[in-house]
C-alpha positions in Angstrom: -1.5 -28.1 26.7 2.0 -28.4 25.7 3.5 -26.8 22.4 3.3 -29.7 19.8 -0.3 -30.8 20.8 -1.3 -26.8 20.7 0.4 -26.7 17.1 -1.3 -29.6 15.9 -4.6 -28.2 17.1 -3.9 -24.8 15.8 -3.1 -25.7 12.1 -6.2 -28.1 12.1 -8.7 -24.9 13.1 -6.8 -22.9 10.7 -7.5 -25.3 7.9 -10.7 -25.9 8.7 -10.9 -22.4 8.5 -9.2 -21.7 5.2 -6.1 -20.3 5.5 -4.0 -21.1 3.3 -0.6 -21.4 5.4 -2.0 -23.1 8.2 1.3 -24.7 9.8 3.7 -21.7 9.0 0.7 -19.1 10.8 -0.1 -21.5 13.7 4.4 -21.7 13.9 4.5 -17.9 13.4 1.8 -16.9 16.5 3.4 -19.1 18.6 7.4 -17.0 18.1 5.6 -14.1 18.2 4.0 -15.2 22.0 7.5 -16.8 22.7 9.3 -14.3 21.8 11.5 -16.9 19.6 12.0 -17.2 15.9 9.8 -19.9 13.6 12.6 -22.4 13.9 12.6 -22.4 17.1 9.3 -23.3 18.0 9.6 -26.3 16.4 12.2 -26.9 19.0 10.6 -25.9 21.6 7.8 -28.3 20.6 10.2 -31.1 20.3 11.8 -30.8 23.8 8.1 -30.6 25.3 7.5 -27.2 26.2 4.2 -25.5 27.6 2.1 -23.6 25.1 2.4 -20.0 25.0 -0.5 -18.5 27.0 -3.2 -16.6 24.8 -2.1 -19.4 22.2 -5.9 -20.5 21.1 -6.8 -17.1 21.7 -4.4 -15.4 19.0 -5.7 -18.8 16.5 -9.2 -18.6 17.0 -8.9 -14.6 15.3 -6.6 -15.8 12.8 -9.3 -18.7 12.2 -11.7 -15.2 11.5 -9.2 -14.8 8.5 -7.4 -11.6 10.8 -4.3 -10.9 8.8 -1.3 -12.6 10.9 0.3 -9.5 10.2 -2.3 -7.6 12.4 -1.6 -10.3 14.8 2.0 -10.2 15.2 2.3 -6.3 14.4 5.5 -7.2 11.7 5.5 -7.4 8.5 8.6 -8.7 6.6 9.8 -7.3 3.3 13.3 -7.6 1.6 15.6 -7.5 4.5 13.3 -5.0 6.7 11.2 -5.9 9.8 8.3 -3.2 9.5 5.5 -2.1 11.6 2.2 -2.4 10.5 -1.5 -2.9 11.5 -5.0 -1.8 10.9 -5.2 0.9 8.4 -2.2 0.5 6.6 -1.6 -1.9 3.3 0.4 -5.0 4.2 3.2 -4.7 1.6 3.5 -8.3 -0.4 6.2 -10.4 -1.6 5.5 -9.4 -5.8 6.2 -5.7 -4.9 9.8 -6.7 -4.0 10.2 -6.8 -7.9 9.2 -2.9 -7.9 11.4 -2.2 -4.8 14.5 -4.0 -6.8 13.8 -2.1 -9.8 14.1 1.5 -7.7 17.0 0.6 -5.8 18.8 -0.9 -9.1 18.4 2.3 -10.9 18.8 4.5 -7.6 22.4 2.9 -7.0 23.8 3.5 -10.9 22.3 7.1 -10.9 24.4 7.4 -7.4 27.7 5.8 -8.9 27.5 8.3 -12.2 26.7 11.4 -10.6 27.5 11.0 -7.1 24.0 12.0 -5.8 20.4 11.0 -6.6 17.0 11.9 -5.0 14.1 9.3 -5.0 10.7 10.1 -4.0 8.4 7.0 -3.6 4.5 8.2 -4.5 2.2 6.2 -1.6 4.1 4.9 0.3 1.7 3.1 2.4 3.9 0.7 5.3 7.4 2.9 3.9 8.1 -0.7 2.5 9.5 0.6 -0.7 11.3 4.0 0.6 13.0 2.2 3.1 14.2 -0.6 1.2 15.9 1.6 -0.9 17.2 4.2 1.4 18.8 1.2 3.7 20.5 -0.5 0.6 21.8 2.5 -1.5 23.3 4.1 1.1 23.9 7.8 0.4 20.6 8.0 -1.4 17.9 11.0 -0.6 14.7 9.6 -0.3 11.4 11.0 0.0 8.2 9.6 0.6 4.3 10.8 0.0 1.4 9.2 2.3 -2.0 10.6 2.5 -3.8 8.4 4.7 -3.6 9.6 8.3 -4.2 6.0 9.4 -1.3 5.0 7.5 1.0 7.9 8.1 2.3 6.9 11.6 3.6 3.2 10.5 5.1 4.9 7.5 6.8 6.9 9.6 7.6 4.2 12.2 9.4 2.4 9.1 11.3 5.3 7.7 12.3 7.3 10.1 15.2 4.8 10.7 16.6 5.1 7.5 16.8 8.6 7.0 13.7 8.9 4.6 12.1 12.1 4.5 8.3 11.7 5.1 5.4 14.0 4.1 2.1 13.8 3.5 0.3 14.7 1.0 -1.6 13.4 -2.0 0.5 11.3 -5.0 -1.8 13.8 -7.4 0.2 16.8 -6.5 2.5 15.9 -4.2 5.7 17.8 -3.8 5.2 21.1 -5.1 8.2 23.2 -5.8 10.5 20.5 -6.4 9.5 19.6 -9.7 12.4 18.6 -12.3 14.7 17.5 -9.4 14.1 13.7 -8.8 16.1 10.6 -10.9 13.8 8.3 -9.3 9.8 7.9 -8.9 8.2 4.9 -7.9 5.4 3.9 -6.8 2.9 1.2 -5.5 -0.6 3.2 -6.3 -4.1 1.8 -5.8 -5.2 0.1 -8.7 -8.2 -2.6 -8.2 -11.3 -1.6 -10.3 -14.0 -0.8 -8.1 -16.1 -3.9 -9.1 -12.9 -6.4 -8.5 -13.5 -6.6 -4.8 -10.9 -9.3 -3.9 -11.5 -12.6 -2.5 -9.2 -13.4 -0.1 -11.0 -11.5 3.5 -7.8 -10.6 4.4 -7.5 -8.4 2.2 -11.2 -7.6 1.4 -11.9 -7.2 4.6 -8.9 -5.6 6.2 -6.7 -3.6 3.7 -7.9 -0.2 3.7 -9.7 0.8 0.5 -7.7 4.0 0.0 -5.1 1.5 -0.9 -6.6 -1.1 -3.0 -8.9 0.8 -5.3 -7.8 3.5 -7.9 -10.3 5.2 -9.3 -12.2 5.3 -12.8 -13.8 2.4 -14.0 -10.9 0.7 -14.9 -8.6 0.9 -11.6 -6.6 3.6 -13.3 -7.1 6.9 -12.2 -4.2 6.7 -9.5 -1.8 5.4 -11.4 -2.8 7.7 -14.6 -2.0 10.3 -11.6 1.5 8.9 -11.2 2.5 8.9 -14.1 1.4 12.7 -15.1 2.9 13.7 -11.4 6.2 11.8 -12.4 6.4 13.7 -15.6 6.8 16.9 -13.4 9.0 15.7 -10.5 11.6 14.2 -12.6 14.7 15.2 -14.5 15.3 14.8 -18.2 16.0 11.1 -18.3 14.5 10.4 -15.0 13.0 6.9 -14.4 9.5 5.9 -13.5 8.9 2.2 -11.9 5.1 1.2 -11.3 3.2 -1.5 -10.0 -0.2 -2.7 -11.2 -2.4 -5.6 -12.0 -1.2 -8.5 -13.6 -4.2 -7.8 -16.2 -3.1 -4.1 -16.5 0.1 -4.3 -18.1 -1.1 -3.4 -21.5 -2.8 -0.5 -20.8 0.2 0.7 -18.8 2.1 0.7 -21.7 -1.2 2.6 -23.1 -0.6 5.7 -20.4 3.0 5.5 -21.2 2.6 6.0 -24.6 -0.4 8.4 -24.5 1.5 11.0 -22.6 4.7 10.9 -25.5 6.9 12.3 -22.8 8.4 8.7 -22.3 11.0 6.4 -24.1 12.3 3.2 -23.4 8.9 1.7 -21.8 9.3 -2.1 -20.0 6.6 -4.4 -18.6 8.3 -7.0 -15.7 7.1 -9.8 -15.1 7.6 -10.7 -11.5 8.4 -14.7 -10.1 4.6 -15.8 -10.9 5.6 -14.8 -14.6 2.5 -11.8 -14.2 2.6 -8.2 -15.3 3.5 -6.7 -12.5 5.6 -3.4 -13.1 6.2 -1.3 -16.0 9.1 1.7 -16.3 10.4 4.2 -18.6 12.6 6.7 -18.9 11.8 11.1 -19.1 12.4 11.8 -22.9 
């Protein structure tokens, strides 16, 4: 079958199917098989060229709602290509708000003081840590994973960038260098355990060490966070976390409970949700 007639076919299973980008995932496993970029598929279809072999193949598991990321082994975030597959949390588009945040603060704590140390608690993919240690150059940044299914692609995505990698758990994470970090952020699990989510990518493929945080509200991990943060950083030291769009009040609830923060922000990210709140170590 040539390339425009296996397109066509591809994003009609895919809708039948019920995913919800049908043409840009049928356009995206086709580059990946080529070897190409998107936009030049659709060239390639234009000027009549053969479909990729393994084509209906790669759409028929894609049809059984397998991420594409797991697919294609890439995910993209800000400007980074990242490596990631079964096991590890497929960072999204909204956390780039919470990666912009880090690296915002991260760069003015480097222009004032001419060094600044960032740890980022869970790192998951590394999407976060090596965002920010591949645009503030100059940086030191750390990164905690516990998950030994995750730790490899974390690695994979860091290493590159110069981002020290341990793991270890969020809860405790770091010992002996408490008091020494400007910068703590962090993407923790935070789904209460009865809000299993809908989409079955996610449901179904996302490990549940990353989606679900504990308590019956969601917020035992990030409660964790923001005690550990307390600890790791310096006097005036800035927190950044991401939760729930419904959890943004009682964010500002943990910030205030624990009195050892000032300046407390919720951010709403492009949807106009709660996505992130920060503060500063009174």
């Amino acid at each position: 079958m040539d390339l425009e007639h296996a397109l066509r076919s591809a994003v009609a299973r895919l809708h039948d199917a019920g995913v919800p980008s049908p043409r840009a995932d049928a356009e995206l496993l086709a580059a990946h098989l080529l070897g190409v970029s998107r936009g030049r598929v659709g060239a390639l279809a234009l000027a009549g060229a053969a479909a990729p072999g393994g084509f209906a193949e790669l759409v028929d598991r894609r049809a059984e709602r397998i991420p594409l990321q797991h697919l294609t082994g890439v995910a993209y975030f800000r400007h980074l290509e990242l490596s990631v597959g079964p096991g590890v949390f497929i960072p999204r588009p909204e956390t780039e708000l919470l990666a912009q945040l880090a690296i915002d603060r991260t760069r003015a704590v480097l222009a004032a003081t001419g060094a600044v140390r960032v740890v980022d608690l869970g790192t998951g993919s590394g999407a976060i840590a090596a965002s920010i240690a591949s645009e503030v150059p100059g940086s030191e940044v750390h990164a905690v994973e516990l998950s030994e299914d995750a730790y490899p692609f974390a690695a994979a995505n860091t290493a590159p960038h110069g981002v020290r990698l341990v793991a270890g758990d969020l809860r405790n994470a770091l010992a002996g260098q408490e008091g020494s970090f400007d910068v703590v952020v962090s993407n923790p699990p935070y789904i209460p355990p009865g809000a299993v989510p809908r989409d079955p990518e996610v449901r179904d493929h996302d490990p549940d060490l990353a989606l679900y945080g504990g308590g019956a509200d969601g917020l035992e991990l990030p409660r964790a966070v923001v005690d550990r943060a307390v600890s790791l950083l310096v006097p005036g030291g800035f927190l950044a976390l991401e939760h729930a769009d419904v959890q943004g009040q009682a964010l500002l609830g943990l910030f205030a409970a624990s009195g050892r923060w000032r300046d407390v922000t919720g951010h709403r990210d492009l949807n106009d949700a709660d996505r992130v709140t920060s503060g500063y170590l009174a």
